[in-house]
TILUM-644365 format. One record per residue (C-alpha): residue in three letters; x, y, z; residue number from 1. Coordinates in nm, 3 decimals, always signed. Example, Ala and Ser with C-alpha at 12.3 -4.5 7.8 and 13.67 -1.06 7.14 Angstrom:
<rs>
- mifi; X; Y; Z; kemi
- ALA; +1.230; -0.450; +0.780; 1
- SER; +1.367; -0.106; +0.714; 2
</rs>
This chain:
<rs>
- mifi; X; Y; Z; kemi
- UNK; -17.523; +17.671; +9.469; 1
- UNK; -17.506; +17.626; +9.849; 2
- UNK; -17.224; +17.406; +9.984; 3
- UNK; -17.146; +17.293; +10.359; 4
- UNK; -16.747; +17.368; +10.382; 5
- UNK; -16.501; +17.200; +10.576; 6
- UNK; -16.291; +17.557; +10.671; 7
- UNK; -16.034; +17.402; +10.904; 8
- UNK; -15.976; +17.127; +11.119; 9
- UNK; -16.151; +17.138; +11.482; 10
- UNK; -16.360; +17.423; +11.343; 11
- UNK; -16.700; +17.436; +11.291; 12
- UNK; -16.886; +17.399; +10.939; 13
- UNK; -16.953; +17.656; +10.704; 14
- UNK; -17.223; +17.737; +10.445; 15
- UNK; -17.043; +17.887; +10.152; 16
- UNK; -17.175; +17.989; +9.759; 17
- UNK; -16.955; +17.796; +9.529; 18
- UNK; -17.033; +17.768; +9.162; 19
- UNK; -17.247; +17.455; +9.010; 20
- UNK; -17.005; +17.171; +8.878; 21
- UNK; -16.991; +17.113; +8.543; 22
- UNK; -17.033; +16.774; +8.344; 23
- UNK; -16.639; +16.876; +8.164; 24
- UNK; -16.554; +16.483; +8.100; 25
- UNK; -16.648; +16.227; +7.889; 26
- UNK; -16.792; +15.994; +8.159; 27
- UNK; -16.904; +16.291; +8.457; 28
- UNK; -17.249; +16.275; +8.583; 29
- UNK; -17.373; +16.572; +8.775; 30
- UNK; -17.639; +16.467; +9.007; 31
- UNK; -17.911; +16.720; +9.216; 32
- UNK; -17.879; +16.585; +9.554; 33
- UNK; -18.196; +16.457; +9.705; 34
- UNK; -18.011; +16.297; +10.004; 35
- UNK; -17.721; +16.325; +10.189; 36
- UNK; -17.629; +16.079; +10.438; 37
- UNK; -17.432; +16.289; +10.820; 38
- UNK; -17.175; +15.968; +10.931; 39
- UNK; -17.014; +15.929; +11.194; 40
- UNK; -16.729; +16.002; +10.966; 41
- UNK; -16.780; +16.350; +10.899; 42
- UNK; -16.745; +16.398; +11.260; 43
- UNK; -16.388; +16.231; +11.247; 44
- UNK; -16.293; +16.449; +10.942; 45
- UNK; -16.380; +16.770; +11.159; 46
- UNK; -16.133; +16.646; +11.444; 47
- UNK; -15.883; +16.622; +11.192; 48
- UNK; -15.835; +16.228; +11.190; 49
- UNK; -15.843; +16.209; +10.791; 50
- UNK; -15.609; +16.504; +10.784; 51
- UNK; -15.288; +16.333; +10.667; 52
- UNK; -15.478; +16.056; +10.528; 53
- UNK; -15.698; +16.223; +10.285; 54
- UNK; -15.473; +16.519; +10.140; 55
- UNK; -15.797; +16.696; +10.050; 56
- UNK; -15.721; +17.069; +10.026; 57
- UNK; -15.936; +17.288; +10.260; 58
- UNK; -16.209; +17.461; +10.243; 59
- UNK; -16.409; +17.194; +10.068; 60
- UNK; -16.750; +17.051; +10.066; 61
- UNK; -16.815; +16.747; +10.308; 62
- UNK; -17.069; +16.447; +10.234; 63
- UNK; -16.981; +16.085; +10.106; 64
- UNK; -17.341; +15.916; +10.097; 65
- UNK; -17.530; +16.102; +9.822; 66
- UNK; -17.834; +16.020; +9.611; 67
- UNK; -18.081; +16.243; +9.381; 68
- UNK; -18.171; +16.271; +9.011; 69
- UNK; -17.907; +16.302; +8.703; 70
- UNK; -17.864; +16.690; +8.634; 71
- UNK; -17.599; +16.651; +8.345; 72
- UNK; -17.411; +16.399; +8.220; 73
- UNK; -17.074; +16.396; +7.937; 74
- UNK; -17.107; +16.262; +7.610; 75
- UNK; -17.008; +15.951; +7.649; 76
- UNK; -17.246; +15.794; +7.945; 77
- UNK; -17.490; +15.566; +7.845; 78
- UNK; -17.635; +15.416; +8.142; 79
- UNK; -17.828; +15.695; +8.295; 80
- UNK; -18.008; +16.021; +8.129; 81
- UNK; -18.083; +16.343; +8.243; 82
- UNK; -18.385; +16.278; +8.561; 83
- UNK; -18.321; +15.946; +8.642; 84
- UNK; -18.317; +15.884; +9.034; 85
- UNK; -17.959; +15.756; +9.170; 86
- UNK; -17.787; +15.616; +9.411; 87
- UNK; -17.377; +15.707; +9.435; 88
- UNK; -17.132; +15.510; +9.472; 89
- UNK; -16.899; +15.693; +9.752; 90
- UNK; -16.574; +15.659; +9.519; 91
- UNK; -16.520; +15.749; +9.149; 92
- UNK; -16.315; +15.496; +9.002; 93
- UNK; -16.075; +15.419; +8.704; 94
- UNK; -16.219; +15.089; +8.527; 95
- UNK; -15.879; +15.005; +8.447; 96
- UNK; -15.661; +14.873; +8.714; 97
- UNK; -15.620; +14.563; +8.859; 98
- UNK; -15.859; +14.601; +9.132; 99
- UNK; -16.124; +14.747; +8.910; 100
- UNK; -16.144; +14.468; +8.685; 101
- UNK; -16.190; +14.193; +8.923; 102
- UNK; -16.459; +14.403; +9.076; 103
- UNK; -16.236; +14.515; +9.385; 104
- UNK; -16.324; +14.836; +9.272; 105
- UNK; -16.317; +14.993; +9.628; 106
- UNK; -15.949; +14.906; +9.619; 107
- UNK; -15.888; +15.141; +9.325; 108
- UNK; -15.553; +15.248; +9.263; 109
- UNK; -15.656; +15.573; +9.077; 110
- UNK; -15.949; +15.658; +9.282; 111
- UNK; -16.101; +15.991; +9.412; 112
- UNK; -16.350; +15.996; +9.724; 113
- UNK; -16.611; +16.275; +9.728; 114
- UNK; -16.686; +16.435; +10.065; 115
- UNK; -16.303; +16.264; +10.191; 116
- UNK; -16.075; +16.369; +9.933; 117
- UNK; -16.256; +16.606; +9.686; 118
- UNK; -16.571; +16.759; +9.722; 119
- UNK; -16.899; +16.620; +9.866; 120
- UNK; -17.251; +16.613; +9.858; 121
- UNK; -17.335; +16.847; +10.157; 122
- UNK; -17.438; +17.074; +9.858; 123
- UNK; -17.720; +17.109; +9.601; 124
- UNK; -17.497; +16.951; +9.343; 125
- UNK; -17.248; +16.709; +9.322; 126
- UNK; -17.023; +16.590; +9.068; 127
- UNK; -16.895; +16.211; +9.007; 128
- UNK; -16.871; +15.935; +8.751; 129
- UNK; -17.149; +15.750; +8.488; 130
- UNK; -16.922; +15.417; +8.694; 131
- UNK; -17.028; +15.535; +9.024; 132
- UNK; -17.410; +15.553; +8.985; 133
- UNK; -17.680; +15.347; +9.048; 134
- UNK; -18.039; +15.392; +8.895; 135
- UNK; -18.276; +15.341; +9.154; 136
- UNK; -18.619; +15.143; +9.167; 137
- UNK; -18.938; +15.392; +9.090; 138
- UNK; -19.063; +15.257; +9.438; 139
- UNK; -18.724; +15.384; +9.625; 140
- UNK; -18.657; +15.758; +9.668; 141
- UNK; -18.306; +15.939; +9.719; 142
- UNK; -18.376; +16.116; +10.051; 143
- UNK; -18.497; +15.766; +10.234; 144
- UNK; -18.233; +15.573; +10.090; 145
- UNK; -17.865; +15.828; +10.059; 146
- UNK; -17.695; +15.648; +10.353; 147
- UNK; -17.709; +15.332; +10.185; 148
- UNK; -17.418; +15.497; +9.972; 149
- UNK; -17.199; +15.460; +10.253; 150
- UNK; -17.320; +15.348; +10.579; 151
- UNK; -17.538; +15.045; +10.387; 152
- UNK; -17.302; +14.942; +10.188; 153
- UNK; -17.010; +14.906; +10.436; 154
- UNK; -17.279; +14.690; +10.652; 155
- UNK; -17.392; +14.470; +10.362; 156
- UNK; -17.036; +14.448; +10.274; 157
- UNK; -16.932; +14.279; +10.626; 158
- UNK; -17.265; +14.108; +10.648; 159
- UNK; -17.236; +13.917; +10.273; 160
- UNK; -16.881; +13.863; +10.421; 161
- UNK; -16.985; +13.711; +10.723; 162
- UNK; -17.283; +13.518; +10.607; 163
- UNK; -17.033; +13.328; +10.374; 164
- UNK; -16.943; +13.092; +10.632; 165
- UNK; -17.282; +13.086; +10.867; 166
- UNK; -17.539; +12.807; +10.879; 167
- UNK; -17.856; +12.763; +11.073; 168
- UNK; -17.663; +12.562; +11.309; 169
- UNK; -17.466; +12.931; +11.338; 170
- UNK; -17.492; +13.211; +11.600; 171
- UNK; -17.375; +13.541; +11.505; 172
- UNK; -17.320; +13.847; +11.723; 173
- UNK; -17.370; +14.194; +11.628; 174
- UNK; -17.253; +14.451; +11.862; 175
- UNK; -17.397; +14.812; +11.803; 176
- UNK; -17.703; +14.865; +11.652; 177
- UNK; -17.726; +15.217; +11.507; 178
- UNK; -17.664; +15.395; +11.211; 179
- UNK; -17.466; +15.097; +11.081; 180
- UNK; -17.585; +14.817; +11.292; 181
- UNK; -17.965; +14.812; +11.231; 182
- UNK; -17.873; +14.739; +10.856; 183
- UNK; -17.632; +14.487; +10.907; 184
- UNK; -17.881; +14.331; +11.084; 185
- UNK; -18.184; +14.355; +10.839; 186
- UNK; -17.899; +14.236; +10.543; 187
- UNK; -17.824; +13.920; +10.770; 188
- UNK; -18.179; +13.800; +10.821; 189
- UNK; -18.232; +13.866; +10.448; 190
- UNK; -17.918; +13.646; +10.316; 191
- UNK; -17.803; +13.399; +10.583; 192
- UNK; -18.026; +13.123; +10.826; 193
- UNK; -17.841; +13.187; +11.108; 194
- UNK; -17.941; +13.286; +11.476; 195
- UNK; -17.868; +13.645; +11.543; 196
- UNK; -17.790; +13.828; +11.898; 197
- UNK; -17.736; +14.162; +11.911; 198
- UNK; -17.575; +14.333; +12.170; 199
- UNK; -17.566; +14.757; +12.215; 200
- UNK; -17.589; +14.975; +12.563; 201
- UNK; -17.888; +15.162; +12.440; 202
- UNK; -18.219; +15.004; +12.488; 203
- UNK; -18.372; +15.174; +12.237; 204
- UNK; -18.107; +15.021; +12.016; 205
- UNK; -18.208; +14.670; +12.084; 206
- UNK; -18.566; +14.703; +12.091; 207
- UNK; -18.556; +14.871; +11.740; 208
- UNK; -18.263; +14.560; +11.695; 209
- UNK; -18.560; +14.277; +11.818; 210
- UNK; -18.799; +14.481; +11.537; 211
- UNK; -18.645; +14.410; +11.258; 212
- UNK; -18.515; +14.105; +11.284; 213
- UNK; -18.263; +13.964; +11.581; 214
- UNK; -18.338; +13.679; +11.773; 215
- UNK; -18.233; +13.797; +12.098; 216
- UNK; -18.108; +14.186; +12.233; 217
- UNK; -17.909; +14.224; +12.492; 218
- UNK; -17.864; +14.559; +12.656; 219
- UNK; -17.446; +14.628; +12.707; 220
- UNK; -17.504; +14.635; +13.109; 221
- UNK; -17.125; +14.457; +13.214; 222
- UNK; -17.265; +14.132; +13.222; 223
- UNK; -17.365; +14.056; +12.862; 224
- UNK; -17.080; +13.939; +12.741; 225
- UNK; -17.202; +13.657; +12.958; 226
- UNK; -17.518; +13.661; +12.878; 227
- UNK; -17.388; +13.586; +12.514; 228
- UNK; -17.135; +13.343; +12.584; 229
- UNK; -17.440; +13.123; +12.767; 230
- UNK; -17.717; +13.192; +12.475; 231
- UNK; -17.410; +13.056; +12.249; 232
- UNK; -17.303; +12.752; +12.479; 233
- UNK; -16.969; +12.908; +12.502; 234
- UNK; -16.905; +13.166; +12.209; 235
- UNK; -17.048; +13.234; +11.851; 236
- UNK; -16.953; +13.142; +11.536; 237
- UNK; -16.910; +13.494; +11.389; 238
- UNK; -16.905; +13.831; +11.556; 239
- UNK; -16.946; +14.149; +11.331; 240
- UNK; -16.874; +14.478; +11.533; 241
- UNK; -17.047; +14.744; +11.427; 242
- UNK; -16.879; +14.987; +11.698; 243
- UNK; -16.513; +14.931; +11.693; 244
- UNK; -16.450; +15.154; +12.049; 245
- UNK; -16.490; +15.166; +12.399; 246
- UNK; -16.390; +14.817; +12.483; 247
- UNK; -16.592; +14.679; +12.165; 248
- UNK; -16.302; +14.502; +12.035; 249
- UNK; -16.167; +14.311; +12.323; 250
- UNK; -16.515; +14.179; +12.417; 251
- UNK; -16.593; +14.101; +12.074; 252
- UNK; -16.306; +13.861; +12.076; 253
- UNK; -16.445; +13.729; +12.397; 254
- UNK; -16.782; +13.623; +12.263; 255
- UNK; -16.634; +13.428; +11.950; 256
- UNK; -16.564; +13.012; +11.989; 257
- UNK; -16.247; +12.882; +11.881; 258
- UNK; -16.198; +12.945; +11.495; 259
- UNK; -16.452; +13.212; +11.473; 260
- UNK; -16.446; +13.496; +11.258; 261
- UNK; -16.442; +13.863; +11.426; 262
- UNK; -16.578; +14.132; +11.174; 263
- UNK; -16.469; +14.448; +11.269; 264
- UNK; -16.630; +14.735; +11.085; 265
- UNK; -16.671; +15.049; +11.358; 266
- UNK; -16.298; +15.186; +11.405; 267
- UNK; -16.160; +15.404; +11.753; 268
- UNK; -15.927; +15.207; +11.933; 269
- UNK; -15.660; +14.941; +11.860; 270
- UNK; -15.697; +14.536; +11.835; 271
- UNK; -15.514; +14.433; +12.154; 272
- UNK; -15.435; +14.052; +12.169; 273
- UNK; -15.191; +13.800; +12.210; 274
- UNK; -15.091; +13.678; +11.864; 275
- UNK; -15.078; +13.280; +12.075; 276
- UNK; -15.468; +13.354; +12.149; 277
- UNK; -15.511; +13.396; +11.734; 278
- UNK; -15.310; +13.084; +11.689; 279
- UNK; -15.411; +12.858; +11.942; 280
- UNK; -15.791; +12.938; +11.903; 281
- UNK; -15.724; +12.967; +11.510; 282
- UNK; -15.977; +13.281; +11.524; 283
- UNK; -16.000; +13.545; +11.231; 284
- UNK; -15.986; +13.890; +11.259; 285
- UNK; -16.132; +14.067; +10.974; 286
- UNK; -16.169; +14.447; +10.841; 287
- UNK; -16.446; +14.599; +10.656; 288
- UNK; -16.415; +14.890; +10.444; 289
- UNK; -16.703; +15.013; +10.164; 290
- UNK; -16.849; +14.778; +9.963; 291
- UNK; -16.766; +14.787; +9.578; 292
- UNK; -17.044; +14.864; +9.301; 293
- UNK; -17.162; +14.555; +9.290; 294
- UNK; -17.241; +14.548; +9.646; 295
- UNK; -17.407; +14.864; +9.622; 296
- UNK; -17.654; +14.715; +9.311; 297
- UNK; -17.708; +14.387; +9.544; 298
- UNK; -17.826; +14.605; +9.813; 299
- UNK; -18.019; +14.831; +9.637; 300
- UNK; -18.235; +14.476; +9.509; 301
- UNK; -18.329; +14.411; +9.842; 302
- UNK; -18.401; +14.739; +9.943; 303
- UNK; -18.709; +14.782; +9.652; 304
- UNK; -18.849; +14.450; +9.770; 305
- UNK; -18.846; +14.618; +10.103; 306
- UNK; -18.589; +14.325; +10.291; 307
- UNK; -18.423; +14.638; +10.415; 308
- UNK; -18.469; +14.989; +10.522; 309
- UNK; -18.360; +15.281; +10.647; 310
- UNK; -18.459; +15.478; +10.966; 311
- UNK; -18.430; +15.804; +10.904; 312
- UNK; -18.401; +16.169; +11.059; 313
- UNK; -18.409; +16.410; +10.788; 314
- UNK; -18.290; +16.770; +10.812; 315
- UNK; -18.263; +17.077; +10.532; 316
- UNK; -17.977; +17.132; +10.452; 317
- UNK; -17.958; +17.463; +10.571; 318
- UNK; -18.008; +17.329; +10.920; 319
- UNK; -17.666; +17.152; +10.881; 320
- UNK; -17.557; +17.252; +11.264; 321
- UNK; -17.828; +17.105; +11.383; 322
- UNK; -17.792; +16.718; +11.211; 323
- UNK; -17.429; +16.716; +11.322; 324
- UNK; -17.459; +16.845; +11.614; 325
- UNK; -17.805; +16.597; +11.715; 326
- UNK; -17.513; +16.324; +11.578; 327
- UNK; -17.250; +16.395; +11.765; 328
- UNK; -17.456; +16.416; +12.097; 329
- UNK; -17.616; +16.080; +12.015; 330
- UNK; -17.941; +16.193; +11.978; 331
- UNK; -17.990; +16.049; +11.646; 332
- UNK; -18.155; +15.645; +11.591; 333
- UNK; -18.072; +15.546; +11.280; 334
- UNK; -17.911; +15.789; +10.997; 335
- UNK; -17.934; +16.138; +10.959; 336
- UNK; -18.035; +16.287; +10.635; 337
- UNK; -17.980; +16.632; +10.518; 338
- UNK; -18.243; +16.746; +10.249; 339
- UNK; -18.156; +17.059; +10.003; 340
</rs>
């Protein structure tokens, strides 16, 4: 089968013939990918930022946010047959630990992560675990929906997060509204009732933001942070960046009231405040990783009654170069999807 390799850090992709995984395990699911979601990740794993972190073994195949039809499966899985359309889970977990069976399951302390730490979907076939999939609505198909594997479900995670604590008498600010962004807003106007501004530099961003769902856009021109602070008489309630870079963080912090909750999803540069600014404005800085399972199935809900959707530029896969190279240059609204 074909598979897009990761050869060598700060070196460009390769397309490679590896052999077809087999369903060896009691629980492994083999899945044809339909779908597979380019993230702003996979960029950072090329510049060699998950090096040390991931201890994946080069050349391997890239790709976290997969979703297709059931190829093979082991003996022992019950939940999905041979056909059936799925969404994956990003990490293949153990069921057993501590984390797993309070359904922290992201927090898995025997876990492997395809397309980080083991091999991805960036491939005709990929395989994972009958715990990791998700059967997927008739109305729903793979390609249109793969980056909810990843990119969705780390914005539904930090929106159910956020909308914990937000009424209608609530503002919340979102700040980016791309690949991430335009879902977190779409998941916020589905669960919570409060007033939503979102903030990004692109205008495209924030008229596609206005579409689906925000109350108010503002374009990141130097003065919005303003511009937000006055629409908010003074700060919002909640903040959830979406961007986590280029100044993100520190004006994030400056749009939030006292005892506010920042949401910081997007990562690139460090948190830089005085710990007497946490304390004597008792704010709440917060990280976001993946969502677990659960999140994932939640999502999935409103995506077949249509609450939420992707926008999507597909690619074959064969035109790999192309999709990371369109996402690295920022020519890409919304995800990018690579097709086999």
């Amino acid at each position: 089968m074909r598979a897009v390799r990761v050869v060598g850090y700060g070196e460009d992709l390769r397309m490679a013939e590896v052999p077809v995984p087999e369903a060896d395990g009691p629980f492994d699911v083999v899945v044809r990918i339909g779908g597979a979601g380019v993230c702003r990740t996979d960029l950072h794993i090329l510049e060699g930022q998950w090096a040390g972190k991931s201890g994946v073994e080069l050349p391997y195949t890239i790709g976290h946010e997969n979703a297709g039809w059931v190829h093979r499966v082991g003996p022992a899985v019950t939940n999905v047959a041979e056909g059936d359309k799925v969404i994956l889970h990003p990490i293949v977990t153990c069921g057993l630990c501590r984390a797993c069976r309070s359904g922290d399951d992201v927090h898995c302390v025997d876990s492997r992560f395809p397309g980080i730490d083991a091999d991805g979907g960036y491939a005709d076939y990929l395989k994972t675990s009958a715990r990791s999939v998700v059967k997927l609505d008739e109305s729903l198909e793979p390609a249109d929906v793969a980056a909810f594997a990843d990119a969705g479900l780390t914005a539904y995670h930090a929106a159910a997060k956020a909308a914990r604590r937000l009424t209608p008498r609530d503002r919340c600010v979102v700040i980016g509204a791309g690949g991430l962004g335009h879902i977190g807003v779409q998941v916020l106007k589905a669960i919570s009732p409060a007033e939503f501004i979102v903030v990004d530099r692109e205008p495209d961003a924030v008229r596609l933001a206005t579409e689906i769902g925000a109350d108010h856009g503002i374009v990141a021109d130097g003065d919005h942070v303003e511009h937000v602070l006055d629409l908010t008489g003074g700060g919002a309630e909640v903040v959830v960046d979406f961007v986590g870079e280029g100044g993100t963080t520190a004006e994030g912090l400056r749009m939030l009231r006292e005892a506010g909750d920042y949401h910081v999803v997007g990562y690139g540069e460090n948190i830089d405040v005085p710990t007497i600014d946490i304390i004597s404005a008792e704010i709440n800085i917060i990280g976001n990783l993946v969502g677990s399972y659960n999140d994932l199935c939640d999502l999935m809900a409103l995506a077949a009654r249509g609450a939420v959707t992707l926008h999507t530029r597909k690619y074959a896969l064969d035109d790999f170069r192309s999709a990371v190279g369109d996402l690295d240059a920022g020519r890409v609204r919304g995800r990018a999807i690579l097709t086999p």
